[in-house]
VOLOZA-89460 format. One record per residue: residue number from 0; residue in three letters; x, y, z of N, C-alpha, C in turn. Coordinates in steps of 0.05 Angstrom, whole numbers, plus 5000, padded with zeros to 4 digits. Layout:
N
 resi resn   nX   nY   nZ  caX  caY  caZ   cX   cY   cZ
  NUM  ALA    X    Y    Z    X    Y    Z    X    Y    Z
...
END
This chain:
114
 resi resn   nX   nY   nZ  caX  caY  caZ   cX   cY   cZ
    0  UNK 5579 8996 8653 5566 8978 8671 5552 8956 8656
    1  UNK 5558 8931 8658 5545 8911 8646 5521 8900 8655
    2  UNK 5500 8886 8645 5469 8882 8651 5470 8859 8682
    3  UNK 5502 8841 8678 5505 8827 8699 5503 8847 8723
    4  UNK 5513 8865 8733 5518 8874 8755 5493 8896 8765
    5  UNK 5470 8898 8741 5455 8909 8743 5429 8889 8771
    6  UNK 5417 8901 8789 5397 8890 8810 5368 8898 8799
    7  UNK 5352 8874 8799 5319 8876 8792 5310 8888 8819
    8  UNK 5325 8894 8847 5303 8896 8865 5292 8923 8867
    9  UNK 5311 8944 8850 5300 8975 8847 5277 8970 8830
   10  UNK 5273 8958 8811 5255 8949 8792 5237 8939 8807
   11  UNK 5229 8926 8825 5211 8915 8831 5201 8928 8846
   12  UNK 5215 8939 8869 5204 8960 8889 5185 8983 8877
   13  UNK 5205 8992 8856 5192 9017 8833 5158 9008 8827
   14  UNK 5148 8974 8827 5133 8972 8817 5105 8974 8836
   15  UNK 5125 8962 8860 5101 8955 8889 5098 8985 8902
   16  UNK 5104 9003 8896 5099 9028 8913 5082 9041 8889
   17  UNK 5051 9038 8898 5034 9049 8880 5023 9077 8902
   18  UNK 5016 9104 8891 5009 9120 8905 4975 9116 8916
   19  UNK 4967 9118 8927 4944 9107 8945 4928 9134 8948
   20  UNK 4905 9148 8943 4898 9170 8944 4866 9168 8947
   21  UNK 4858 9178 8968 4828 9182 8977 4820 9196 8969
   22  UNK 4800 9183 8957 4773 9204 8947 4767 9236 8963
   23  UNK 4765 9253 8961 4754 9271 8974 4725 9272 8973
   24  UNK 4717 9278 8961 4677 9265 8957 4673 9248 8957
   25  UNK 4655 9242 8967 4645 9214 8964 4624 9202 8943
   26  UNK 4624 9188 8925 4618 9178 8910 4584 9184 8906
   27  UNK 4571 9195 8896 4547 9196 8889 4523 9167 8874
   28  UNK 4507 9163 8865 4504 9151 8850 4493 9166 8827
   29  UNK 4497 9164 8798 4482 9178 8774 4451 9176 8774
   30  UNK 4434 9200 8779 4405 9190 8770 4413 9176 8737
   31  UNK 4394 9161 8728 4401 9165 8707 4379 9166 8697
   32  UNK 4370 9181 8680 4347 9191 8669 4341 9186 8637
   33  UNK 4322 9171 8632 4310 9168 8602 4298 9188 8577
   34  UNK 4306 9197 8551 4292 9209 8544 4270 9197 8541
   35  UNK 4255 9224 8532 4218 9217 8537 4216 9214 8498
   36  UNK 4200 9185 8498 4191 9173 8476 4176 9185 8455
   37  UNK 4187 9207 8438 4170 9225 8428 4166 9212 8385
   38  UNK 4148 9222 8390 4137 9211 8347 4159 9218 8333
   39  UNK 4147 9202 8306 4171 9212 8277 4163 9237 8273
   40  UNK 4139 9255 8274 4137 9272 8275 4150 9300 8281
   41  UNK 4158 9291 8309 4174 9318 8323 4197 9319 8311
   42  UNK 4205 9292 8300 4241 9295 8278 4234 9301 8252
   43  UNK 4211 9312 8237 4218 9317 8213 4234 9343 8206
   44  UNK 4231 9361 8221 4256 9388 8213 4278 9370 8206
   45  UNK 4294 9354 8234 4312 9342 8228 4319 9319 8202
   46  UNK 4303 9318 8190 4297 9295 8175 4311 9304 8149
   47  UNK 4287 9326 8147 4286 9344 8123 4312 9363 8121
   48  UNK 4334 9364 8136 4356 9380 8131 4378 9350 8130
   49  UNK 4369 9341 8140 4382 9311 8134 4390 9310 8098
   50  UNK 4363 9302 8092 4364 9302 8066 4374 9327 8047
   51  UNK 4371 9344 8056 4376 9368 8038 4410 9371 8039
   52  UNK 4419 9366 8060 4446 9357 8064 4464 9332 8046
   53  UNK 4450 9317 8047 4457 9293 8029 4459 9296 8000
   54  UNK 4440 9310 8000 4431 9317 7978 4451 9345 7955
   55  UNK 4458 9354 7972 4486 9373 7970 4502 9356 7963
   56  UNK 4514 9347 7977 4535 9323 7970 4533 9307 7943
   57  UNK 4508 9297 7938 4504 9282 7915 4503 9308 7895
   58  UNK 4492 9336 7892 4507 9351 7875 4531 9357 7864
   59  UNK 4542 9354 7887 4570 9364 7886 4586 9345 7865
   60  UNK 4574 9322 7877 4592 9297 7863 4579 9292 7827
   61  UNK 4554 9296 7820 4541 9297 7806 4557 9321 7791
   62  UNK 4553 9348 7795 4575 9373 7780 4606 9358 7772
   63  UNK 4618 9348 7793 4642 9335 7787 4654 9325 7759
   64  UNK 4628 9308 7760 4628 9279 7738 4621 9297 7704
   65  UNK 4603 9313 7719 4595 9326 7691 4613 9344 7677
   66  UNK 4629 9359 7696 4651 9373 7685 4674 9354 7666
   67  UNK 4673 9333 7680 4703 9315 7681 4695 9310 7653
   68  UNK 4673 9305 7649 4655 9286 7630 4668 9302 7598
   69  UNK 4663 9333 7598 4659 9351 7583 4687 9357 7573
   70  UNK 4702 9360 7593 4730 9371 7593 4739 9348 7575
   71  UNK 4733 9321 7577 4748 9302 7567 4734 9288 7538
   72  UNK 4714 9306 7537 4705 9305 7497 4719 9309 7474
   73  UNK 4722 9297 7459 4741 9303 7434 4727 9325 7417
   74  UNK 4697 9336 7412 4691 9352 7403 4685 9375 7418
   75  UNK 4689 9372 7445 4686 9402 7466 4725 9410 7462
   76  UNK 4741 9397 7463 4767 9407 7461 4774 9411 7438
   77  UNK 4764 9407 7412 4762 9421 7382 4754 9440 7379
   78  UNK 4731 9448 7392 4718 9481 7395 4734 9500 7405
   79  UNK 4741 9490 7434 4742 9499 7461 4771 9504 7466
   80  UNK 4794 9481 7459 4818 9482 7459 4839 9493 7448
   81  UNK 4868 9490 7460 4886 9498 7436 4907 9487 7429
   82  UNK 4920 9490 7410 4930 9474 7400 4962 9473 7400
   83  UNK 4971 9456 7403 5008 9458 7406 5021 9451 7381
   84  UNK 5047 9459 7378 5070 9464 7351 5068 9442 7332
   85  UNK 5063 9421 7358 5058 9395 7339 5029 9385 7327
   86  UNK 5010 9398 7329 4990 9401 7328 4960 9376 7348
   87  UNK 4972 9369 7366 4958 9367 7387 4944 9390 7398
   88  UNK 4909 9372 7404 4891 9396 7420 4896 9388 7447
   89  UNK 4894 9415 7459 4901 9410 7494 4883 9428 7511
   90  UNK 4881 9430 7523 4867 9457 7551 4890 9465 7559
   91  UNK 4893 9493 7568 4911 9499 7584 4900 9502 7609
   92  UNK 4923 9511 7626 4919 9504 7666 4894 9527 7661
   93  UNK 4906 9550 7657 4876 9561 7662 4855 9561 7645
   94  UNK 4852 9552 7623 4829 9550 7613 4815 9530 7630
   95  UNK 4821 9507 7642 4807 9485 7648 4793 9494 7677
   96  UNK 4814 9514 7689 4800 9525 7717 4784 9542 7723
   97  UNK 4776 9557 7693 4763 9576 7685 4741 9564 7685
   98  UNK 4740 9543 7665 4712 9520 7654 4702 9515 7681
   99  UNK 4718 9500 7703 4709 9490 7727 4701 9508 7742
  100  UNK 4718 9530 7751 4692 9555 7757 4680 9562 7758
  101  UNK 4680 9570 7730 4649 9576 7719 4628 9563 7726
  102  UNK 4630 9538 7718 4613 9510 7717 4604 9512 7755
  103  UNK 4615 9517 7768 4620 9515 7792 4601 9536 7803
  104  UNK 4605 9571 7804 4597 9591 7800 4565 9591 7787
  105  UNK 4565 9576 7765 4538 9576 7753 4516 9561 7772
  106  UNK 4529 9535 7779 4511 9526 7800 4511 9538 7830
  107  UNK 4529 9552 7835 4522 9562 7857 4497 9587 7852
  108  UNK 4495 9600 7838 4475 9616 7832 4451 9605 7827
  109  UNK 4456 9582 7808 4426 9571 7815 4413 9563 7831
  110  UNK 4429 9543 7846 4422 9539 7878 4411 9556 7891
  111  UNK 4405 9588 7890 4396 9609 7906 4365 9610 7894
  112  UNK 4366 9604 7870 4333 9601 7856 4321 9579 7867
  113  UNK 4326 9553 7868 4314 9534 7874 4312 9523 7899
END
């Protein structure tokens, strides 16, 4: 069937028959109601976990940097490392996940002191 022989008026009809549907309730209006204007005071709990939250975060990212920092020393991978046929120093997969672990693990324990 070609687009010539095709009719817009199914198309159009399709468009003007919208379904029409009555409310069953009738429309209320919203009270709408204000909170009550309270001090910086009553938010400091919230304040204070605010920050202690943030503050996590900036650990986390802070541990990150310091690990990265360490792992990528030329005299922590002379100690620490080992060494390949050709005599390049390297970490292996798990030594390095061990280090971060640990590193990881250690501060989580401290975190319970402080």
């Amino acid at each position: 069937m070609s687009q010539d022989n095709v009719s817009s008026t199914s198309t159009a009809e399709a468009v003007n028959n919208e379904i029409k549907v009555k409310d069953e309730f009738p429309q209320e209006e919203q009270a709408h109601t204000s909170l009550e204007d309270k001090p910086v005071s009553a938010y400091i709990g919230i304040i204070i976990m605010c920050f202690l939250i943030a503050f996590g975060g900036f650990v986390f990212g802070f541990d990150t940097g310091t690990i990265s920092g360490f792992i990528n020393m030329s005299d922590f991978l002379e100690r620490f490392g080992g060494t390949k046929a050709d005599g390049t120093l390297y970490f292996s997969n798990v030594r390095t996940g061990l280090m971060i672990g640990l590193f990881n693990a250690g501060c989580a324990i401290g975190a319970l002191f402080l």
